[in-house]
C-alpha positions in Angstrom: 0.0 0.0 0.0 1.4 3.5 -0.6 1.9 6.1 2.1 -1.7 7.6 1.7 -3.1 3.8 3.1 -0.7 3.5 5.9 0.8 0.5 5.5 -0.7 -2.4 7.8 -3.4 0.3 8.7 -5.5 -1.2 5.2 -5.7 -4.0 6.9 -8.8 -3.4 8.9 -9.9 -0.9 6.1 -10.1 -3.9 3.8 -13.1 -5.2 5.9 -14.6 -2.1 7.5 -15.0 -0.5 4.1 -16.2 -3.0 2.2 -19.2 -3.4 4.9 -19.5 0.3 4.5 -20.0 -0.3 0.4 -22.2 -3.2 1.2 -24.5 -1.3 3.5 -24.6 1.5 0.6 -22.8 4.2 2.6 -22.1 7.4 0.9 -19.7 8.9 3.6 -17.4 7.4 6.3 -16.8 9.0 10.0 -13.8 8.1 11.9 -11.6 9.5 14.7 -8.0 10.0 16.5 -5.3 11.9 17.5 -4.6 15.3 15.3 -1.9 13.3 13.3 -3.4 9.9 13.3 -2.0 7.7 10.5 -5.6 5.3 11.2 -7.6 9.0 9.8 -4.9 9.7 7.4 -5.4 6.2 5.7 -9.3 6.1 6.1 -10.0 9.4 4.7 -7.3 8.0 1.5 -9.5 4.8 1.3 -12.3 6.0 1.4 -12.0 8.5 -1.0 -10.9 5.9 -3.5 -14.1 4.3 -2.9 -16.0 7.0 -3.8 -17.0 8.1 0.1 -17.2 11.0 1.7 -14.3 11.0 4.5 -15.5 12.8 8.2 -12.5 12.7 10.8 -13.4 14.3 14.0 -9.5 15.0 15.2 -8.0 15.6 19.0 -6.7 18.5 19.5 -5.5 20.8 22.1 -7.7 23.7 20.7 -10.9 24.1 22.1 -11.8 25.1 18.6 -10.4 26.4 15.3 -11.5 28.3 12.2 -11.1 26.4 9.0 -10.8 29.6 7.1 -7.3 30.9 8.8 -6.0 27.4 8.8 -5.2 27.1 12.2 -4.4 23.5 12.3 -1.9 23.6 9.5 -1.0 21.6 6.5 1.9 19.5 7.9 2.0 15.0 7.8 -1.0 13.8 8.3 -3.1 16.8 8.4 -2.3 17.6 4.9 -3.3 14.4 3.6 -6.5 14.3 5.1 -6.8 18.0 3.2 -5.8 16.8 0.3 -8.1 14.1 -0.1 -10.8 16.4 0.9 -11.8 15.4 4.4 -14.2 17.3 6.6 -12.5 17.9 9.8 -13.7 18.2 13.1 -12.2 18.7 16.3 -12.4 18.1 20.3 -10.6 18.7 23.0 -9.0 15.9 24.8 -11.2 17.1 27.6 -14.5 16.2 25.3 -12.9 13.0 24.5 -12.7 12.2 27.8 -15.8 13.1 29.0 -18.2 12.2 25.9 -16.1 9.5 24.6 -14.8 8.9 21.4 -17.9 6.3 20.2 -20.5 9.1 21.1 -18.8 11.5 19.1 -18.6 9.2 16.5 -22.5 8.8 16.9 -23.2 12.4 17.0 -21.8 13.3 13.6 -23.5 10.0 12.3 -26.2 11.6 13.7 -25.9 14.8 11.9 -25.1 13.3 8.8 -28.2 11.4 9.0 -30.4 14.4 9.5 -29.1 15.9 6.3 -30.0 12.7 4.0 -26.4 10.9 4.3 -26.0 7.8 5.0 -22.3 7.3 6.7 -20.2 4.5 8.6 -19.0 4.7 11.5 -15.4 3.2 12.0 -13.9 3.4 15.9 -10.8 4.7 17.2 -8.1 3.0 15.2 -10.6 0.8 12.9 -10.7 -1.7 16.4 -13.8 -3.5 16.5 -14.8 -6.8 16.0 -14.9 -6.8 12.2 -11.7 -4.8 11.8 -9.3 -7.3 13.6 -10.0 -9.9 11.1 -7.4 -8.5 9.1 -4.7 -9.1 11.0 -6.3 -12.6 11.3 -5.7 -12.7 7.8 -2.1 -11.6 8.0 -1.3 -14.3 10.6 -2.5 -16.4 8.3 0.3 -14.9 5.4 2.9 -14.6 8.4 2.3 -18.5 9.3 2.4 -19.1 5.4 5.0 -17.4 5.2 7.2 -18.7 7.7 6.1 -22.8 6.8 7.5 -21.9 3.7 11.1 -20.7 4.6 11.4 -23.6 7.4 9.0 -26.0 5.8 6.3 -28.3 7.1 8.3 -29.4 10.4 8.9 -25.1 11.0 9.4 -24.2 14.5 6.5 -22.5 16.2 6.4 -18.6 16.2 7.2 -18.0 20.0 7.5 -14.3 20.3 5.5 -11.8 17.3 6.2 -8.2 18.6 3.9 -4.8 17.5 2.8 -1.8 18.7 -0.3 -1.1 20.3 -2.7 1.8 20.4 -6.3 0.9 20.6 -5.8 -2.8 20.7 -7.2 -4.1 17.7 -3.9 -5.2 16.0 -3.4 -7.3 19.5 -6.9 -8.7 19.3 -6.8 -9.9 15.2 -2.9 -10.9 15.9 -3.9 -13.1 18.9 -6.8 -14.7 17.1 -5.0 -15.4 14.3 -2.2 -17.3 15.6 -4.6 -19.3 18.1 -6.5 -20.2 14.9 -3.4 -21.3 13.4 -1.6 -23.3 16.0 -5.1 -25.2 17.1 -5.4 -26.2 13.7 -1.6 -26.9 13.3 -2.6 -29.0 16.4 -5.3 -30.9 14.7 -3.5 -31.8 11.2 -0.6 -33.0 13.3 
């Protein structure tokens, strides 16, 4: 994937936007931090796919004029511009105290009222449906490895990643159960 996607961050995007096409969405709401590479690369995606990107973004303003630019054009921010995102912000305070899936539900909310129909996608793409792709690349890793060691391969004791909203752990540790129980079961 090219810098726009974020690298692994497709991963989740591959399911969470295809249920957004299959549900008929027009536009796609997500949120994170002011620089988030997870916004960056759903505002990309979903541009491709011919949706509307909405990023509500955390930011130490209490609130900012789009006009004067306030935020700036600089990583992440700029891409989301260029792709044409609508950007909204809150304070970290707001975040705290509304929560980051009511947010999300109060733009969907608005959207609704003016005929949309958008998709919501959490904090980092981490739900349920999301992590299945990184039950899918445990299932390229394991191929992957069986085919440089061979059929009598090792087992993968250690896989390490960051973490952020914990749907990379969640997919990751699926996957390699999934693969070692039925690694278990052919053997």
């Amino acid at each position: 994937a090219g810098v726009e996607l974020g690298g692994n961050k497709i991963r989740k995007l591959e399911f969470l936007l295809a249920d957004a096409l299959a549900n008929d969405c027009d536009s796609v709401i997500t949120i994170g931090g002011e620089q988030s590479n997870h916004c960056r690369a759903t505002a990309a995606a979903s541009v491709m796919l011919g949706m509307e990107p909405h990023l509500i973004l955390r930011t130490k303003k209490a609130s900012y004029d789009p006009a004067k630019n306030e935020l700036g054009t600089v990583g992440n921010l700029l891409f989301d511009r260029m792709v044409g995102s609508q950007v909204y912000t809150c304070t970290p305070g707001e975040y705290g105290r509304i929560g980051s899936d009511a947010l999300v539900a109060r733009l969907a909310n608005h959207l609704q009222s003016l005929g949309r129909n958008p998709y919501s996608i959490p904090v980092g793409g981490s739900n349920g449906l999301g992590s299945w792709g990184y039950v899918n690349g445990v299932d390229e890793l394991v191929r992957q490895w069986e085919s440089a060691f061979g059929q009598d391969a090792p087992s993968l004791d250690h896989i390490v990643l960051a973490c952020g909203s914990g749907g990379t752990a969640a997919g990751i540790t699926l996957g390699i159960a999934m693969a070692y129980s039925k690694r278990a079961r052919n053997s």
